[in-house]
DRENTINU-277166 format. One line per 10 residues: number of its first residue (from 1); their letters; for each residue x, y, z of N, C-alpha, C. Coordinates in steps of 0.02 Angstrom, whole numbers, padded with zeros to 5 digits. Each point is the difference from the previous one (the first is absolute). Last residue first. Layout:
N
NUM = A = X,Y,Z,X,Y,Z,X,Y,Z; ... $
END
This chain:
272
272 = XXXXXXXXXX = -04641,-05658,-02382,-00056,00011,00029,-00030,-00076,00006; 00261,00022,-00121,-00076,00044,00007,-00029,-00007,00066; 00239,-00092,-00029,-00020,00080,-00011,-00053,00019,-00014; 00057,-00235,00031,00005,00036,00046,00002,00068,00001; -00022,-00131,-00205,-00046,-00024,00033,00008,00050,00085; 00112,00122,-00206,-00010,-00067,00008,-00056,-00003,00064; 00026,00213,-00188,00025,-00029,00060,-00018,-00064,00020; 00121,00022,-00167,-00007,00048,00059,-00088,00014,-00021; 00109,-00134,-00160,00014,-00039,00064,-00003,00054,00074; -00060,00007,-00225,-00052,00009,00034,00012,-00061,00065 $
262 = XXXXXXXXXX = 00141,00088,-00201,-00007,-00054,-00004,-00078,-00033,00054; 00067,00256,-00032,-00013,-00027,-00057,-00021,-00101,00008; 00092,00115,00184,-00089,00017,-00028,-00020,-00022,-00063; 00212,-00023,00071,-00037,-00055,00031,-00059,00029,00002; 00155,00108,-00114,-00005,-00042,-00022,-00062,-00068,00031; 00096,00212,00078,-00064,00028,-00067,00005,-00073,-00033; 00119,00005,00194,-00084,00015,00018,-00035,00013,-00046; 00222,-00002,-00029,-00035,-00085,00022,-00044,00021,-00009; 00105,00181,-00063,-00016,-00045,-00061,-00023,-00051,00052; 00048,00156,00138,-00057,00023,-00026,00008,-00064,-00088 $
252 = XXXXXXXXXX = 00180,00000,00156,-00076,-00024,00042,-00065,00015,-00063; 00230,00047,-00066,-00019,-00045,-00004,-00068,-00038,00015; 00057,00214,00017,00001,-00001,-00071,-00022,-00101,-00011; 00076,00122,00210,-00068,00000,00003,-00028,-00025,-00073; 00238,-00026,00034,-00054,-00045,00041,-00075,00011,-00011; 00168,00136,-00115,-00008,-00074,-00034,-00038,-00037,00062; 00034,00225,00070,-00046,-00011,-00058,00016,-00086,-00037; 00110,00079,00204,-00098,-00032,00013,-00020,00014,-00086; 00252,-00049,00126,-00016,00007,-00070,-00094,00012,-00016; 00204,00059,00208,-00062,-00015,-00028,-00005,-00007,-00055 $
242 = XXXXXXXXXX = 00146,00131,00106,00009,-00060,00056,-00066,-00049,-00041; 00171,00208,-00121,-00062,-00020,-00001,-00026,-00070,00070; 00158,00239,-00033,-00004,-00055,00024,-00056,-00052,-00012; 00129,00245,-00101,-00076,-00036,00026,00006,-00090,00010; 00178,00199,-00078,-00052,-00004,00067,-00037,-00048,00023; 00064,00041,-00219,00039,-00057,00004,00003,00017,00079; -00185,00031,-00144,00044,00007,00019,00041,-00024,00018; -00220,-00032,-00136,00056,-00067,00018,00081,00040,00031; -00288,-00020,-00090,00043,00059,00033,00043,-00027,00018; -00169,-00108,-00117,00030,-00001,-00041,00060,00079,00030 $
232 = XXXXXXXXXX = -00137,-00179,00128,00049,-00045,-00034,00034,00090,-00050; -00178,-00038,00246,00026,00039,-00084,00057,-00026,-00011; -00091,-00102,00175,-00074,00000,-00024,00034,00054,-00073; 00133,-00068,00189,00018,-00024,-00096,-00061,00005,-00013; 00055,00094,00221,-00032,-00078,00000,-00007,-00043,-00064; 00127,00220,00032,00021,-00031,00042,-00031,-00076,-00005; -00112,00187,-00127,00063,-00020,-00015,00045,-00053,00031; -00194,00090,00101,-00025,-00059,-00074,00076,-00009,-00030; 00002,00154,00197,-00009,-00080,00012,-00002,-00042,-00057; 00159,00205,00003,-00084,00002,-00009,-00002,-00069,-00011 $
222 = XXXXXXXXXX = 00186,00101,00177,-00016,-00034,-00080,-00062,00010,-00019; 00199,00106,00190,-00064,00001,-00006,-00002,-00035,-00092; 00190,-00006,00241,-00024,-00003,-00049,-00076,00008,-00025; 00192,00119,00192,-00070,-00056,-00013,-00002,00009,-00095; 00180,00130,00128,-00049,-00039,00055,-00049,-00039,-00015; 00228,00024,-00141,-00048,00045,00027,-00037,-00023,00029; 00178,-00105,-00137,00023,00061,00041,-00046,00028,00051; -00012,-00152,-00229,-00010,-00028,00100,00003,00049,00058; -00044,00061,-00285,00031,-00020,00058,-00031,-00032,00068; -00134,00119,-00196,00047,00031,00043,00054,-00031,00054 $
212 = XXXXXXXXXX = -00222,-00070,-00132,00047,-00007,-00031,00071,00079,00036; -00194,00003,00136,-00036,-00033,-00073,00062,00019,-00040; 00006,00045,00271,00024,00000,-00049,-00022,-00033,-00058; -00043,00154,00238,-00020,-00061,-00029,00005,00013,-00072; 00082,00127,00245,00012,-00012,-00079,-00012,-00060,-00023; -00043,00180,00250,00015,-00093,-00046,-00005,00002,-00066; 00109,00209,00160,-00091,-00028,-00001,00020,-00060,-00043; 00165,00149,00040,-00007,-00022,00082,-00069,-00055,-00036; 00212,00071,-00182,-00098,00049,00042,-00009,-00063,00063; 00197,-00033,-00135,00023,00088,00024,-00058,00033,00029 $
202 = XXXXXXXXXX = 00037,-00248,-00072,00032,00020,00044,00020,00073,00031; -00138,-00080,-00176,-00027,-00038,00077,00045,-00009,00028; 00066,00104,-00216,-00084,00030,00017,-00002,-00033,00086; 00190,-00107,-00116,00010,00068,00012,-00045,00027,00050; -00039,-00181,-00098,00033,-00024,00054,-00004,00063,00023; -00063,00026,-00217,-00062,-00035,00047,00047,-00010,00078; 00126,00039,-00184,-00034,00056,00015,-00071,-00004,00032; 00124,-00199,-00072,00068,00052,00053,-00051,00068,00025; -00100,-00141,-00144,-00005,-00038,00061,00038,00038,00034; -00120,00120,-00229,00071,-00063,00038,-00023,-00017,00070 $
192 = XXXXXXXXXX = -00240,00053,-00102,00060,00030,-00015,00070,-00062,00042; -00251,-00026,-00014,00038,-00005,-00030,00055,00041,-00051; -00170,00050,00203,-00008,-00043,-00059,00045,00035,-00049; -00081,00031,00274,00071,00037,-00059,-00021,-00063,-00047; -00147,00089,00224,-00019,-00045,-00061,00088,00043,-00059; -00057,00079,00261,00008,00000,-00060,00002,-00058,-00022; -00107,00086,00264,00026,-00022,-00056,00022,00004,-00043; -00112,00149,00146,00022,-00055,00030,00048,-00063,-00028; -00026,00278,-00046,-00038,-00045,-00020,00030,-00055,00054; 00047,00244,00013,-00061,-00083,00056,00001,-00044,-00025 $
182 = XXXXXXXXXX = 00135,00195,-00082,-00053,00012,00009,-00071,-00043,00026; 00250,-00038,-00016,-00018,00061,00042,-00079,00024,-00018; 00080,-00178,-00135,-00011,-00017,00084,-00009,00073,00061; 00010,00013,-00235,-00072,-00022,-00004,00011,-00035,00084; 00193,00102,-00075,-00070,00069,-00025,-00067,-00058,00051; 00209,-00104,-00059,00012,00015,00068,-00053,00066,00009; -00003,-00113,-00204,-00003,-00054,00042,-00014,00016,00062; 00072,00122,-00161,-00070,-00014,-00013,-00020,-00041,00076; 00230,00015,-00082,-00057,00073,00040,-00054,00020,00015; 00097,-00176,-00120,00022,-00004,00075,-00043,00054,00028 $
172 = XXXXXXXXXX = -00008,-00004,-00241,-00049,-00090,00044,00026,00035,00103; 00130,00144,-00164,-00074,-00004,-00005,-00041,-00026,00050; 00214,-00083,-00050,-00004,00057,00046,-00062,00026,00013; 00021,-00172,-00176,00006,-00014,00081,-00008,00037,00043; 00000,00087,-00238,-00061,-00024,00031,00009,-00055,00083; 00216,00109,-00107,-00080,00073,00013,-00057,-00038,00026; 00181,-00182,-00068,00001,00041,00086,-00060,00067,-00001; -00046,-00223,-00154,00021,00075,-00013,00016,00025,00066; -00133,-00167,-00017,00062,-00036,-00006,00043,00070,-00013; -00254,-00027,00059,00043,00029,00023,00070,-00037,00017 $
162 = XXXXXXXXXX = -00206,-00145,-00106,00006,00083,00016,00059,00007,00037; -00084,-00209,-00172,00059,00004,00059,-00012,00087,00013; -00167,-00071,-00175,00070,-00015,00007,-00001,00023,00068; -00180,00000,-00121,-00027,-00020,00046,00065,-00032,00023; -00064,00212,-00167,00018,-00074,-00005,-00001,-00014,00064; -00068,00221,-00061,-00017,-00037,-00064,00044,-00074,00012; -00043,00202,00146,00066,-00032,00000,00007,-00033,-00075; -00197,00110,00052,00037,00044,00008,00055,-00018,-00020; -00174,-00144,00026,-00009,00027,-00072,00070,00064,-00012; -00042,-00130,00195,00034,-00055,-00042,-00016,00066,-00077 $
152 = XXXXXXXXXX = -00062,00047,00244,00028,00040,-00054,00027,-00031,-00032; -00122,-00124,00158,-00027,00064,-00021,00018,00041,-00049; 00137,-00177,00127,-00032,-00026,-00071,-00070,00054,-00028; 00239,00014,00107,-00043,00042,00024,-00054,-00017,-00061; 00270,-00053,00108,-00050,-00031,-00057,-00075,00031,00019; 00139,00110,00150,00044,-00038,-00036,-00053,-00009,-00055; -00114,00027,00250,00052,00045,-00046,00020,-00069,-00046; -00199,00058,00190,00014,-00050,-00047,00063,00057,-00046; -00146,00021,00256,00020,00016,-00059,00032,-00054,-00037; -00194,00025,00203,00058,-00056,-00028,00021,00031,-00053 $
142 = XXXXXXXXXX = -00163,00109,00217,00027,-00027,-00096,00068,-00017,-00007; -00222,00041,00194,00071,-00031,-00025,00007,00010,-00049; -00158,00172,00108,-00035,-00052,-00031,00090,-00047,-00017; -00087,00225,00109,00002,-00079,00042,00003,-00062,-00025; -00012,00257,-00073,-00054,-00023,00009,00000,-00086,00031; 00180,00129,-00082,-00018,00036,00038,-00087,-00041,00039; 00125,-00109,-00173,00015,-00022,00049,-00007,00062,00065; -00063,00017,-00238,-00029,-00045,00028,00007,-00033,00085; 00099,00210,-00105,-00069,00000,00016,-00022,-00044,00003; 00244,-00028,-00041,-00041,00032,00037,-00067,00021,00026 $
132 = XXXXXXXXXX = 00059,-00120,-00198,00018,-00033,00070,-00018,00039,00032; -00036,00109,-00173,-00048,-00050,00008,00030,-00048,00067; 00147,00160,-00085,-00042,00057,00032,-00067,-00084,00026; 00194,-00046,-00122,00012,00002,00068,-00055,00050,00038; 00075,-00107,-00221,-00073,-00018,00007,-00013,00042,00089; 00192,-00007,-00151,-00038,00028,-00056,-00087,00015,00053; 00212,-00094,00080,-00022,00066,00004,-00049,00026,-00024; 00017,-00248,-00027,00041,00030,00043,-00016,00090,00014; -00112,-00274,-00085,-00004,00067,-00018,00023,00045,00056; -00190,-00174,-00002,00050,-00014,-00017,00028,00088,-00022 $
122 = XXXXXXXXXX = -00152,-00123,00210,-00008,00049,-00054,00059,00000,-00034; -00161,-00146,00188,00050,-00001,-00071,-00008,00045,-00027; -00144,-00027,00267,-00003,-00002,-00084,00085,00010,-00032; -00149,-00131,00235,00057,00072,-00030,-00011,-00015,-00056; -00132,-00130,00125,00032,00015,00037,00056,00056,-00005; -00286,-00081,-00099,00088,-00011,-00008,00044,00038,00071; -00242,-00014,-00068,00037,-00032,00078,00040,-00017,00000; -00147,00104,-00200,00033,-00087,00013,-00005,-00023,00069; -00093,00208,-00048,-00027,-00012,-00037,00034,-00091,00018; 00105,00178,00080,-00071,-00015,00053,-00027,-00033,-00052 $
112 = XXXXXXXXXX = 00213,00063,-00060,00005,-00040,00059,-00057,-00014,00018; 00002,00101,-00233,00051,-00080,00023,-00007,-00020,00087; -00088,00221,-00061,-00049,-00074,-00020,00042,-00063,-00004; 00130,00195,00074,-00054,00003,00035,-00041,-00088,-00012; 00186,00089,-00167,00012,-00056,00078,-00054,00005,00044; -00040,00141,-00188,00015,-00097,-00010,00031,-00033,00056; -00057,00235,00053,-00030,-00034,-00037,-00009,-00072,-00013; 00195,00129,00013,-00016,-00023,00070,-00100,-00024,-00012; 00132,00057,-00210,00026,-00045,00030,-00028,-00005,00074; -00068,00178,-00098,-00030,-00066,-00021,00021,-00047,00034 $
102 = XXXXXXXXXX = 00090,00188,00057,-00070,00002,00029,-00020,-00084,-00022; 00192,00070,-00088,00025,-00025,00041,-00076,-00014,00050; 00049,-00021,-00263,-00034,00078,00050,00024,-00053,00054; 00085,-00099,-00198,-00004,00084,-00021,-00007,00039,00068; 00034,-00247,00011,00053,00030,-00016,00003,00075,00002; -00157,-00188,00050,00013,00041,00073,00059,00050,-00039; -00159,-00158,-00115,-00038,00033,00052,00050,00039,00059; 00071,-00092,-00238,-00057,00043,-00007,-00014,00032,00073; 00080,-00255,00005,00021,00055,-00055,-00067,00042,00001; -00002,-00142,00223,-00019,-00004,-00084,00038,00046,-00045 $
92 = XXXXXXXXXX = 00077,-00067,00257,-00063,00041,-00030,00016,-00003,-00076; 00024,-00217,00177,00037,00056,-00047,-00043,00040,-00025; 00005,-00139,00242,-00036,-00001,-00072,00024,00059,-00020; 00059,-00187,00225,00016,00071,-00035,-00039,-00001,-00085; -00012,-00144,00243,-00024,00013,-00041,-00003,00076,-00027; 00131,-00181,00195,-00013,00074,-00023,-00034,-00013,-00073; -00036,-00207,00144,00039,00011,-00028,-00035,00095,-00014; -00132,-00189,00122,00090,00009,00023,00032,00044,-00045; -00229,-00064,-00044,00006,-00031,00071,00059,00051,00023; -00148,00008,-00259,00058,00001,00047,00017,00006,00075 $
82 = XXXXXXXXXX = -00193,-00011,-00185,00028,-00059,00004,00047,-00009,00058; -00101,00214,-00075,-00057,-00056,00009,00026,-00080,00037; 00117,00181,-00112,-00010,00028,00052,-00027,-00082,00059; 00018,00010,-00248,00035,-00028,00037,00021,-00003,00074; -00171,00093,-00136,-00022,-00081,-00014,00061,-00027,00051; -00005,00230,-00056,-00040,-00015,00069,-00013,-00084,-00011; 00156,00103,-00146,00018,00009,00061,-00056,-00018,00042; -00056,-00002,-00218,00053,-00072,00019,00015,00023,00067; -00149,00166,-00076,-00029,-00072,00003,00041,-00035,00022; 00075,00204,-00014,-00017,00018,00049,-00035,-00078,00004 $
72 = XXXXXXXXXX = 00121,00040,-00192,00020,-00025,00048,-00011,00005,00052; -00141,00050,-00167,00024,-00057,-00015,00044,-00019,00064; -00058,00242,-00022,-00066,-00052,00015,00011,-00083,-00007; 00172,00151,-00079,-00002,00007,00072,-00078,-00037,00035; 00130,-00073,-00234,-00057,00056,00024,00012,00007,00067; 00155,-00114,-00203,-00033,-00011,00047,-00037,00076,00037; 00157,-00012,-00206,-00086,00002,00006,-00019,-00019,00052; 00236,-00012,-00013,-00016,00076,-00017,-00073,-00001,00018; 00175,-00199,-00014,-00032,00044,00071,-00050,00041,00002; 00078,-00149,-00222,00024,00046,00055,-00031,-00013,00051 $
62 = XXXXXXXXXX = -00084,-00116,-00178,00084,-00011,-00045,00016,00031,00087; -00222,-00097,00039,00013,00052,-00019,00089,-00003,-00012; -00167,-00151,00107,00022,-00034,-00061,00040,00074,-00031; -00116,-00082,00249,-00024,00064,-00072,00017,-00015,-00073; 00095,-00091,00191,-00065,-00026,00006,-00016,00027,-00060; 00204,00025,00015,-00004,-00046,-00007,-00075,-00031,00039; 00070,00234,-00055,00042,-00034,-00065,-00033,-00085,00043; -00072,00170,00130,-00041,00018,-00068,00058,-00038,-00065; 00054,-00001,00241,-00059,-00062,-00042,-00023,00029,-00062; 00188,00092,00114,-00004,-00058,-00052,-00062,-00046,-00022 $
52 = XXXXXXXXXX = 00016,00190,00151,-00037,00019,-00042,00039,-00036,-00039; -00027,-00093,00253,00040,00025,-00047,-00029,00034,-00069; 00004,-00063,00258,-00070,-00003,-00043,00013,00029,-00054; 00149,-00124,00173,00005,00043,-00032,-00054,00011,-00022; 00086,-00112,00229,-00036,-00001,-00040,-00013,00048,-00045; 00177,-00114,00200,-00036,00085,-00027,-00036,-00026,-00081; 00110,-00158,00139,00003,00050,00046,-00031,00059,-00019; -00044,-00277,-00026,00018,00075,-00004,-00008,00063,00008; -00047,-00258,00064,00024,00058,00032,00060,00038,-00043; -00217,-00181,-00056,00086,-00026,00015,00047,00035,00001 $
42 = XXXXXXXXXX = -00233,00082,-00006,00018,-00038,00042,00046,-00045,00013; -00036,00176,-00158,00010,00035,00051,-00007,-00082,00064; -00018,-00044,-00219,00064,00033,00038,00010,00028,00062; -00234,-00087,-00084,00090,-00055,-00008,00046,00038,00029; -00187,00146,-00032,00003,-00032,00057,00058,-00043,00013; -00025,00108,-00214,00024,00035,00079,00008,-00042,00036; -00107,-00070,-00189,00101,-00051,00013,00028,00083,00048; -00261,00002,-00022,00024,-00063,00028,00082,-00023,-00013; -00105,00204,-00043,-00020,-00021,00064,00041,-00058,00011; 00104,00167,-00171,-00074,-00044,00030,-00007,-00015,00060 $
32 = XXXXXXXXXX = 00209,00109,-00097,-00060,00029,-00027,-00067,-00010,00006; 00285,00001,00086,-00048,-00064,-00022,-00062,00069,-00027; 00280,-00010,00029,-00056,00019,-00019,-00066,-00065,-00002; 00234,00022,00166,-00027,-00024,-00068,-00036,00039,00006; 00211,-00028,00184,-00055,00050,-00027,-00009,-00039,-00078; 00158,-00025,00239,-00029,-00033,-00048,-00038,00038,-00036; 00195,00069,00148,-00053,00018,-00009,-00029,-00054,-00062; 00226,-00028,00174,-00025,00007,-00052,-00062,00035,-00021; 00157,00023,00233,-00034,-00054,-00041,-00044,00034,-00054; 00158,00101,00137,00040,-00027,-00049,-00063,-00051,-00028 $
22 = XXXXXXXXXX = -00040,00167,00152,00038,-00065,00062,00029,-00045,-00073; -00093,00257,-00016,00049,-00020,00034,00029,-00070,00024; -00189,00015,-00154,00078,00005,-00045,00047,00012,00066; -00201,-00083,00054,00017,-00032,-00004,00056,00010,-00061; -00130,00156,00104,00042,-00039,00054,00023,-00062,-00018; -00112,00152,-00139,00044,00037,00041,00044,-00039,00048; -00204,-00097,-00090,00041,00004,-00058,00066,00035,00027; -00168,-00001,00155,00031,-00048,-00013,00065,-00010,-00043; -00149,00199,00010,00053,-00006,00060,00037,-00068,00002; -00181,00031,-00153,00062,00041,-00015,00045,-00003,00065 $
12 = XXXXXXXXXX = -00138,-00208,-00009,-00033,00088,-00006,00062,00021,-00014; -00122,-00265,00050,00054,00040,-00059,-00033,00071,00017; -00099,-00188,00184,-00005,00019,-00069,00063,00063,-00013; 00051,-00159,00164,-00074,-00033,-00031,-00038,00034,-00048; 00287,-00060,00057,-00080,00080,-00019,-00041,-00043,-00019; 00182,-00135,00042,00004,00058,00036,-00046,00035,00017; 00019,-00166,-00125,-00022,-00045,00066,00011,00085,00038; 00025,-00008,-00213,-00074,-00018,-00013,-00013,-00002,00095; 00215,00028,-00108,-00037,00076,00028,-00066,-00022,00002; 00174,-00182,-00038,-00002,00055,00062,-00052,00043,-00001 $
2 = XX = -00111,-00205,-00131,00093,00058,-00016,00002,00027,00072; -00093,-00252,-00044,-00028,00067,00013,00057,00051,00003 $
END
């Protein structure tokens, strides 16, 4: 059982806070269902993502981009549903918070009462700072996200290493120290250097969870299917796989298509 499982009986931003002053780690995945929520969240992690990767790995979508705010108001309340212990953060959709800042508070409105999420993901530094604000005038957490910014993959046009350029570090930093003075509780840095990640969570007071960014920082975050090899063909060099489930489940599913076929399922102790 991890330290912070025995600590906090349930995960909140003040936690997360207290567990970058005491040096311990932040665990954090994406889940999207009910049921591999619940899993995690019961072999104690610390913060639960409701990520708009599902629209690439439930969804099947090349991006991020098409997921709907009606779509993730579904996976967030499936996961809502599941979770005992852990902060439950959900990302606002491309489209719903960048242009109007009204909107944007809007989409965080139906994200929190609609799921029973716990804070919302907004990716995106100055550009976006009027929508933090009005979301978080209104009480609501947000977790900012800098560096790799898979929303504007069409902007950047590659899914390379961000802010290796000192203009764009400097940038990232400032950004950084914008979105803590303005509440957010958190940042999400994807994959940029590790030096300039160390940097970031040593100059903002709030916790830095890192997706291909170094050790440097207060917590790591993965998207679970990646992590559990349920996807073979995303292969950062981030990404830790602990799991192979697609050749297992790949396997389970030829027995079972075999022992139906042979009409050895189901046997004498599995009927009626």
């Amino acid at each position: 059982m991890s330290a912070s499982k025995k600590q906090f009986s349930r995960v909140t931003t003040a936690s997360l806070q207290k567990m970058k002053v005491q040096g311990e780690k932040i665990a954090m995945l994406t889940a999207y269902d009910y049921t591999l929520a619940g899993i995690i969240d019961s072999a104690g992690i610390d913060v639960v993502l409701v990520g708009d990767s599902a629209s690439n790995v439930v969804a099947g979508h090349e991006t991020t981009l098409p997921i709907t705010l009606d779509q993730m108001v579904y996976h967030a309340a499936s996961v809502v549903r599941a979770v005992a212990r852990a902060l439950v953060v959900v990302d606002l959709p491309f489209g719903t918070y960048q242009a109007d800042s009204k909107e944007a508070l809007r989409s965080a409105i139906r994200i929190m009462k609609e799921s029973g999420a716990h804070a919302v993901k907004l990716e995106g530094g100055a550009e976006i700072k009027e929508s933090v604000e009005r979301i978080m005038q209104a009480g609501i957490p947000v977790m900012g996200h800098l560096g790799l910014t898979p929303q504007s993959i069409y902007k950047f046009g590659t899914y390379t290493v961000r802010a290796r350029e000192e203009a764009e570090a400097e940038a990232l930093v400032k950004d950084a120290k914008m979105l803590e003075k303005l509440g957010c509780f958190a940042l999400v840095l994807e994959k940029i250097p590790a030096t300039l990640a160390k940097t970031v969570a040593a100059e903002v007071q709030i916790p830095i969870i890192g997706i291909g960014a170094g050790q440097h920082v207060d917590g790591q975050v993965l998207v679970l299917h990646d992590m559990l090899g349920m996807t073979q063909e995303f292969s950062p060099r981030f990404l830790r796989r602990y799991l192979n489930l697609q050749e297992d489940i790949s396997n389970a599913v030829a027995h079972y298509t075999q022992d139906v076929k042979k009409g050895d399922f189901p046997n004498d102790q599995e009927q009626y």
